[in-house]
Backbone as a printed PyTorch tensor [residue, N CA C, xyz], in Angstrom:
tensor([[[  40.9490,   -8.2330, -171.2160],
         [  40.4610,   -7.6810, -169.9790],
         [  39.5570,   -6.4900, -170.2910]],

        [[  38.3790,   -6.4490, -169.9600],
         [  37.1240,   -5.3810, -170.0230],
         [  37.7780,   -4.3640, -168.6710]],

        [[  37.8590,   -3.1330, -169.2830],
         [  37.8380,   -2.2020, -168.4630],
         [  36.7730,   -1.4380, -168.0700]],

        [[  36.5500,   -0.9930, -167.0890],
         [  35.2960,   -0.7030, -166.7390],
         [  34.9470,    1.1380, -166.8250]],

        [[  34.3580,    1.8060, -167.6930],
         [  34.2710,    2.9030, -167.9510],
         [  33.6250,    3.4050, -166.5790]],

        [[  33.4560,    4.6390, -166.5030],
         [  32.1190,    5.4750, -165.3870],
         [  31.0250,    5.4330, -165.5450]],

        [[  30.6380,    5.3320, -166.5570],
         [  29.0370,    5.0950, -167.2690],
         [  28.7390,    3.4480, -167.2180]],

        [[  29.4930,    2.3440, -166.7050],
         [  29.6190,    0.9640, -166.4320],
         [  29.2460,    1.5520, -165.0670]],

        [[  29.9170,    1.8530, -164.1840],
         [  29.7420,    1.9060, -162.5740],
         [  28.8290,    2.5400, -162.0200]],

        [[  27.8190,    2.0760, -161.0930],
         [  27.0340,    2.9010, -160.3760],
         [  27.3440,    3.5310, -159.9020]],

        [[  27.0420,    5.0530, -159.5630],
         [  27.3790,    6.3350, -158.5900],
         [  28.4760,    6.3370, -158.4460]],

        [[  29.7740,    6.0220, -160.3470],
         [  30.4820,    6.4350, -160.2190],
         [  30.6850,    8.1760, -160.7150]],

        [[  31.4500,    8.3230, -160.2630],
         [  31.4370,   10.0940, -160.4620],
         [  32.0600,   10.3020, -162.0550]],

        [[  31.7240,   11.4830, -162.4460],
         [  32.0130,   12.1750, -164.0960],
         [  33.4060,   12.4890, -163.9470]],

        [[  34.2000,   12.5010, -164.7200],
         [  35.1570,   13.5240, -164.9710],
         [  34.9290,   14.6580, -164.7040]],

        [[  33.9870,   15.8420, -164.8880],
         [  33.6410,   16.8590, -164.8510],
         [  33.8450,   17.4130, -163.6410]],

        [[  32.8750,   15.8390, -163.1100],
         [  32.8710,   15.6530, -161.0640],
         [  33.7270,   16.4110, -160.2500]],

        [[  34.8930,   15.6800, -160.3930],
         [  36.2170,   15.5860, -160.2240],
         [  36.9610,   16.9790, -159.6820]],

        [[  36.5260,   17.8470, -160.5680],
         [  37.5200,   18.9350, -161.2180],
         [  36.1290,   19.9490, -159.9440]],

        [[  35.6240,   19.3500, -159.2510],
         [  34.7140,   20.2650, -158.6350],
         [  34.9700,   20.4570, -157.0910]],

        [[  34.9670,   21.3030, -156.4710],
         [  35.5890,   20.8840, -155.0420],
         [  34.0570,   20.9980, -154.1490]],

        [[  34.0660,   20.5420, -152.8990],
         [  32.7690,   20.0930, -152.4910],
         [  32.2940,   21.2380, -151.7120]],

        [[  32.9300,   22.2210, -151.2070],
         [  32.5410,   23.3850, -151.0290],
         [  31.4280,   24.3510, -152.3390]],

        [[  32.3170,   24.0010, -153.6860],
         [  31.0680,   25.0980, -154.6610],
         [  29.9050,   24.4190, -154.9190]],

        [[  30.0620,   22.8470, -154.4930],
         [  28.6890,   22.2710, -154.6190],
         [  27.8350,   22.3300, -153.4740]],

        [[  28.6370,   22.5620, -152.3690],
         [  27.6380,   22.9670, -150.9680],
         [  26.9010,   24.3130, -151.5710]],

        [[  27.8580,   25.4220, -151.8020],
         [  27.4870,   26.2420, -152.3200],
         [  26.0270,   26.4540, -152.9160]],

        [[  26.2700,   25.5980, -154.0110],
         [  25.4610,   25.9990, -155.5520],
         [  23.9370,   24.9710, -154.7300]],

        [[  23.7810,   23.5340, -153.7190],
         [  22.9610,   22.9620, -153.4630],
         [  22.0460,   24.0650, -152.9240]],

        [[  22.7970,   25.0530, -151.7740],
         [  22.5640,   25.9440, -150.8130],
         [  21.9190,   27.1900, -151.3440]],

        [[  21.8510,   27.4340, -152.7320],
         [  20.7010,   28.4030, -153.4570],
         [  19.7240,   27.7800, -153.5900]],

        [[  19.6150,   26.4570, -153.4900],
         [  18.1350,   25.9260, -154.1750],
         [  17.4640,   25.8400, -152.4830]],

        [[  18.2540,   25.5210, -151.7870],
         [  17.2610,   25.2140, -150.2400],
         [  18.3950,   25.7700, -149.3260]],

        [[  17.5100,   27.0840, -148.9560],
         [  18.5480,   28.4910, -148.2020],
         [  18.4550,   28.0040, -146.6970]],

        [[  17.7990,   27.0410, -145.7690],
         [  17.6810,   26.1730, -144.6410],
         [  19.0840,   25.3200, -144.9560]],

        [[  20.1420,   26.1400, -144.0950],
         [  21.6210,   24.7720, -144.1030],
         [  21.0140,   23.4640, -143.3890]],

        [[  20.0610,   23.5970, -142.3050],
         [  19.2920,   22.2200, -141.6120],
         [  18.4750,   21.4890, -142.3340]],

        [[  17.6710,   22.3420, -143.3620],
         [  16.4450,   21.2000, -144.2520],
         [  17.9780,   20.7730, -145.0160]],

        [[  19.0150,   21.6070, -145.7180],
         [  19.9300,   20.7580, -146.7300],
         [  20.4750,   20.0040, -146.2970]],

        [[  20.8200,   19.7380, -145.1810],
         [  21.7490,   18.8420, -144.8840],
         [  21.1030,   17.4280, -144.2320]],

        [[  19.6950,   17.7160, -143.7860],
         [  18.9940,   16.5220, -143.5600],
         [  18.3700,   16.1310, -144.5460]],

        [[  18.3310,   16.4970, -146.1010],
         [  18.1360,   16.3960, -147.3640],
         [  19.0870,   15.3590, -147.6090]],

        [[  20.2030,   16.2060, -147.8020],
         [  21.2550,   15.2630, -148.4170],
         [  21.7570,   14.4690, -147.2460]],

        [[  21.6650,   14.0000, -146.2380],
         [  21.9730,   12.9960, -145.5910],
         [  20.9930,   11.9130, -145.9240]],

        [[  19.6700,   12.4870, -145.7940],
         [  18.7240,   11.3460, -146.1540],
         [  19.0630,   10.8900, -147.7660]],

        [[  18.9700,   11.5500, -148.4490],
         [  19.4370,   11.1400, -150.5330],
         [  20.6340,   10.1550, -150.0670]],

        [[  21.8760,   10.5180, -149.4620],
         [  23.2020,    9.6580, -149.3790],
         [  22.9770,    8.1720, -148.7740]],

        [[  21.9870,    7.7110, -147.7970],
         [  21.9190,    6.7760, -147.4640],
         [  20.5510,    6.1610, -148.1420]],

        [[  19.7650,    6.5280, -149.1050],
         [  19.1770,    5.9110, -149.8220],
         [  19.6210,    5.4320, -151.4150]],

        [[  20.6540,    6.7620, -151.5290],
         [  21.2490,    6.2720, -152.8470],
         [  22.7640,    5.2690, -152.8140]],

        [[  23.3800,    5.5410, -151.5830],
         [  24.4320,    4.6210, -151.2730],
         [  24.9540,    3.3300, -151.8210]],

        [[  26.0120,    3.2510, -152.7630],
         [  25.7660,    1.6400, -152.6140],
         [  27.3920,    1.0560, -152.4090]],

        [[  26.9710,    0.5460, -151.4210],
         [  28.5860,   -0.2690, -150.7910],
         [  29.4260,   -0.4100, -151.5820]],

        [[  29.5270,   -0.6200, -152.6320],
         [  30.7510,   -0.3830, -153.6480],
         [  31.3270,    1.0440, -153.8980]],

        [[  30.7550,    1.9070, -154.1860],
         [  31.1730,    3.0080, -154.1090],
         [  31.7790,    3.8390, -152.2820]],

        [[  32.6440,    5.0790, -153.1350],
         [  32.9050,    5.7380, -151.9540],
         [  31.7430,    6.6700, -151.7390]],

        [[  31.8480,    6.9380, -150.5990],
         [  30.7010,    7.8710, -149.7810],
         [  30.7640,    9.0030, -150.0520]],

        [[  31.8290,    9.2170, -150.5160],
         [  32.4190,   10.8920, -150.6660],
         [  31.6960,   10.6030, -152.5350]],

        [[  32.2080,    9.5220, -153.2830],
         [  31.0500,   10.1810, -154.9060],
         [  29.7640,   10.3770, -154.8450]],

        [[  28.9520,    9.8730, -153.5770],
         [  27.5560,    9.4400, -153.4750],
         [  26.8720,   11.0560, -153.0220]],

        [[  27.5580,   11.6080, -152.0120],
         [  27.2600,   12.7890, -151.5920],
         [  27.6230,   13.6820, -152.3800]],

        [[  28.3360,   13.6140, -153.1170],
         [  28.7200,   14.8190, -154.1390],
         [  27.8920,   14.6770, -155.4720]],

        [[  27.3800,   13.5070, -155.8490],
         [  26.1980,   13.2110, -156.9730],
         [  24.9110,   13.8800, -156.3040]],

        [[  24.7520,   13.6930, -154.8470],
         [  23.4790,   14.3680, -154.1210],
         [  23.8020,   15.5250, -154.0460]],

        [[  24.4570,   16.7150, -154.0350],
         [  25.0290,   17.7730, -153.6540],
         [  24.3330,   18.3000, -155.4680]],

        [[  25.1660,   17.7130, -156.1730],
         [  24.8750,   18.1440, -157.6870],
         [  23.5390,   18.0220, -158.5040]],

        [[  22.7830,   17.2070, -158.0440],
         [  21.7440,   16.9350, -157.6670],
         [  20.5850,   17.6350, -157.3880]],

        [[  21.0380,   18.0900, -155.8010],
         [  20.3850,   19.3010, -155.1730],
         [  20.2030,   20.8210, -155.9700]],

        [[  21.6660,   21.2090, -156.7450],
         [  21.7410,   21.8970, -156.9700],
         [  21.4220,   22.2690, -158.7760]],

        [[  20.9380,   21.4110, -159.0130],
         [  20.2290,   21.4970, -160.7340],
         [  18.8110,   20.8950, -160.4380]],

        [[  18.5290,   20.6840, -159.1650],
         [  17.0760,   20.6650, -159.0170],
         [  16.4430,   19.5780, -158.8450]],

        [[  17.0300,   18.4990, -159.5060],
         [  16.4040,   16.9790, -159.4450],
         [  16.1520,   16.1450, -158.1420]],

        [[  16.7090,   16.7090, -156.9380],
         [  16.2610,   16.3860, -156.0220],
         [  16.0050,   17.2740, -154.6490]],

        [[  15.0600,   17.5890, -154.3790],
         [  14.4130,   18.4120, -153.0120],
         [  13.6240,   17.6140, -152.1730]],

        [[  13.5380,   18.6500, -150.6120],
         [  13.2390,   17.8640, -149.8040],
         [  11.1220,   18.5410, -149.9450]],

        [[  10.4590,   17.8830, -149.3280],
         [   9.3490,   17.8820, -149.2560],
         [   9.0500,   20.3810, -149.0970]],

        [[   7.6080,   20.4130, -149.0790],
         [   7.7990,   21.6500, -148.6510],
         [   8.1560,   21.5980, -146.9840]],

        [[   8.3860,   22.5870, -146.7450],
         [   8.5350,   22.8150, -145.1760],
         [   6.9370,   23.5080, -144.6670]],

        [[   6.5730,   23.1390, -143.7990],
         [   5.2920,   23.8720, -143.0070],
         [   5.0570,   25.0220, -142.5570]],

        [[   4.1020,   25.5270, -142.6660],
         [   3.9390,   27.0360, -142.4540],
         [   4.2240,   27.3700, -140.5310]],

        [[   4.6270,   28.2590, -140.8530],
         [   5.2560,   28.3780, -139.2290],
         [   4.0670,   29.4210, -138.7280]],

        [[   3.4560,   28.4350, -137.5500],
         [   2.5880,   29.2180, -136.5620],
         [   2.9890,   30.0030, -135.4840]],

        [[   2.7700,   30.9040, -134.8890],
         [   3.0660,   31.6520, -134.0640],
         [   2.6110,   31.3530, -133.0570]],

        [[   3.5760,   31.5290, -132.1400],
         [   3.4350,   30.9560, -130.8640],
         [   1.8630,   31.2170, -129.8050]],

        [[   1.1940,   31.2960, -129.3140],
         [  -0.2490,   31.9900, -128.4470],
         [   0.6180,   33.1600, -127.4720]],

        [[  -0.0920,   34.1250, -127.2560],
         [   0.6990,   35.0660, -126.5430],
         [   0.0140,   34.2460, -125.3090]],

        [[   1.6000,   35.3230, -124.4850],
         [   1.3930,   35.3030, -122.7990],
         [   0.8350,   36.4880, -122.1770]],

        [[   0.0790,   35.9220, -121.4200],
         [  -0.7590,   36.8730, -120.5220],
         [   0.3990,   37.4510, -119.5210]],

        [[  -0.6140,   38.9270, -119.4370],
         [   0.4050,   39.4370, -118.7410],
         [   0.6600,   39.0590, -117.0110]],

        [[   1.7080,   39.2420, -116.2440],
         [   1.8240,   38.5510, -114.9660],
         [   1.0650,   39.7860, -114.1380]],

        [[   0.1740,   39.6360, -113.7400],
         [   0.0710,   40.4150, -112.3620],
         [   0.7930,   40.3070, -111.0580]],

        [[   1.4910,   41.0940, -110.5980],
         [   2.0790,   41.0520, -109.1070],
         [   1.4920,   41.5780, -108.2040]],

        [[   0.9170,   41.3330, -107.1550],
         [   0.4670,   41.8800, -106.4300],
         [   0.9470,   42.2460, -104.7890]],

        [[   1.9660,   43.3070, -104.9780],
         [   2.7690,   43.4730, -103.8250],
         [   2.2540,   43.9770, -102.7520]],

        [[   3.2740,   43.2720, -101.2440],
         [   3.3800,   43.0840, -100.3300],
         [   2.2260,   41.3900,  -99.7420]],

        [[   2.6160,   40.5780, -101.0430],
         [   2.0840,   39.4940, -100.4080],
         [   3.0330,   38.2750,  -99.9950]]])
């Protein structure tokens, strides 16, 4: 009977993995992209492209998490933020 190592299995997780809890990898993702909204629509988008039905969902997101956080995967830049046009001021013109 062939046993099947981690390095046999796709997006199976390391030993190393394991011993990591998913909070210090939120953590450590969360220095590389300081937007909790760009990270998390990051790694939602990575989890359902790297996904694969054999595996659990929980190794897939934590390979993206680790990922995130040694750099190998980021989300696009974000766009320069324009400022809104000012508002004119209201004139009132009382007793109308």
């Amino acid at each position: 009977m062939l046993r099947s190592t981690p390095a046999l299995i796709p997006n199976s997780p390391q030993p190393q993995m394991k011993e990591k809890m998913r909070s210090n990898l939120v953590y450590r993702a969360a220095l590389k992209i300081e937007n909790k909204f760009l990270l998390s629509t990051t790694v939602m988008q990575a989890v359902r492209k790297l996904h694969i039905n054999s595996t659990r969902t929980e190794d897939t997101s934590n390979r993206v998490f680790i990922d995130v956080a040694e750099g190998r995967y980021a989300h696009g830049e974000l766009p320069e933020i324009v400022p809104p046009p000012t508002i004119d001021t209201l004139v009132i013109v009382p007793g109308i």
